[in-house]
N, C-alpha and C positions, 0 to 999 in steps of 0.2 A: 626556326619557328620563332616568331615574334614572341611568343607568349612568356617563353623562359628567356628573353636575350637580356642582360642588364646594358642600364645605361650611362657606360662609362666615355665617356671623351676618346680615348685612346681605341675603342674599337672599330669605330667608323676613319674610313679611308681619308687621306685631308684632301682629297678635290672637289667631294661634295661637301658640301654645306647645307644648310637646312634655311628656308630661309624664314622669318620670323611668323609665328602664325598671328591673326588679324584677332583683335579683338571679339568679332560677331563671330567668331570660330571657335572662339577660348567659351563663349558666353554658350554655343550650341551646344558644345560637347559636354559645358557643366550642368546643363538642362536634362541634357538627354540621362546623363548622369543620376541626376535625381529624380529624374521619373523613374528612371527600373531600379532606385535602392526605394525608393516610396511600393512600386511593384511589389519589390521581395518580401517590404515588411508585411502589406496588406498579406499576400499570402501567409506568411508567419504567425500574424496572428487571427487567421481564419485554420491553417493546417495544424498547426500543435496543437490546440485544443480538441479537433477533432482524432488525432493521433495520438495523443498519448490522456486520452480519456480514461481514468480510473473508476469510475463507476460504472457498474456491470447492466447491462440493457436490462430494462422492465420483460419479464415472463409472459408472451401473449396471450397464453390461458390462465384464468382466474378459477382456481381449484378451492376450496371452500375449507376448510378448515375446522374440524370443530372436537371442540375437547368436551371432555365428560366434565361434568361436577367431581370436586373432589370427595363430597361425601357421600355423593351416589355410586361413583365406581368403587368394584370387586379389590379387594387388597391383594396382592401378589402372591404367588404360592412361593414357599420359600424353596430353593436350590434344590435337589438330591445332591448328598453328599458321595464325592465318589472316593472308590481307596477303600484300604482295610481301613475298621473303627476299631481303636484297642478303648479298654476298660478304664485304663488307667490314664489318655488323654480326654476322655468325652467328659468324666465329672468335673475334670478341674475348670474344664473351658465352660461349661454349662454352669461353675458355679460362680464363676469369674462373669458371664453375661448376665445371671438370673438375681444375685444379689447387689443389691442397690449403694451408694455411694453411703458409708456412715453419717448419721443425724449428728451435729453436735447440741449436747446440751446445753442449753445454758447453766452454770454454776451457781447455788445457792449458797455459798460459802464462803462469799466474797464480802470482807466488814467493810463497812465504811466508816 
């Protein structure tokens, strides 16, 4: 097969010879040449863009959307708690959430 043969001197027989190709023959084959590498690109850059498109197709239904006001809706109802509740974790966590961050005062005792 042509396709894999390299083109070493030594593997061609010496009784053929090749005889020189014609100038209009060198010019056809680098024409013909550069029309299918101009081919491949056109396709290349009409095919990658179309194939390797990262942006997900537009949803053909248009579904509407609509949120509440935030101070017109309901507030959430909180958890039920599941598990045993002992006595001794429920005040501390109740007083750890219920009691607020200490104020500082400012100091009156300060001379200048």
């Amino acid at each position: 097969m042509a396709l894999f043969k390299t083109r070493k001197g030594g593997d061609e027989p010496q009784a053929t010879h090749r005889q020189p190709e014609s100038v209009e023959a060198i010019r056809t084959r680098a024409r013909h040449r550069l029309i299918g590498a101009g081919v491949l690109v056109l396709i290349a850059i009409i095919g990658f863009p179309v194939l390797f498109d990262t942006q997900p197709r537009p949803v053909a239904v248009d579904i509407p959307i609509q949120i509440p006001d935030r101070n017109k809706a309901r507030p959430l109802a909180a958890p039920a708690v599941s598990g045993p509740v002992t006595a001794a974790s429920t005040p501390a966590k109740v007083a750890a959430v219920a009691s607020p961050a200490p104020a500082l005062a400012p100091q009156a005792d300060a001379a200048p």
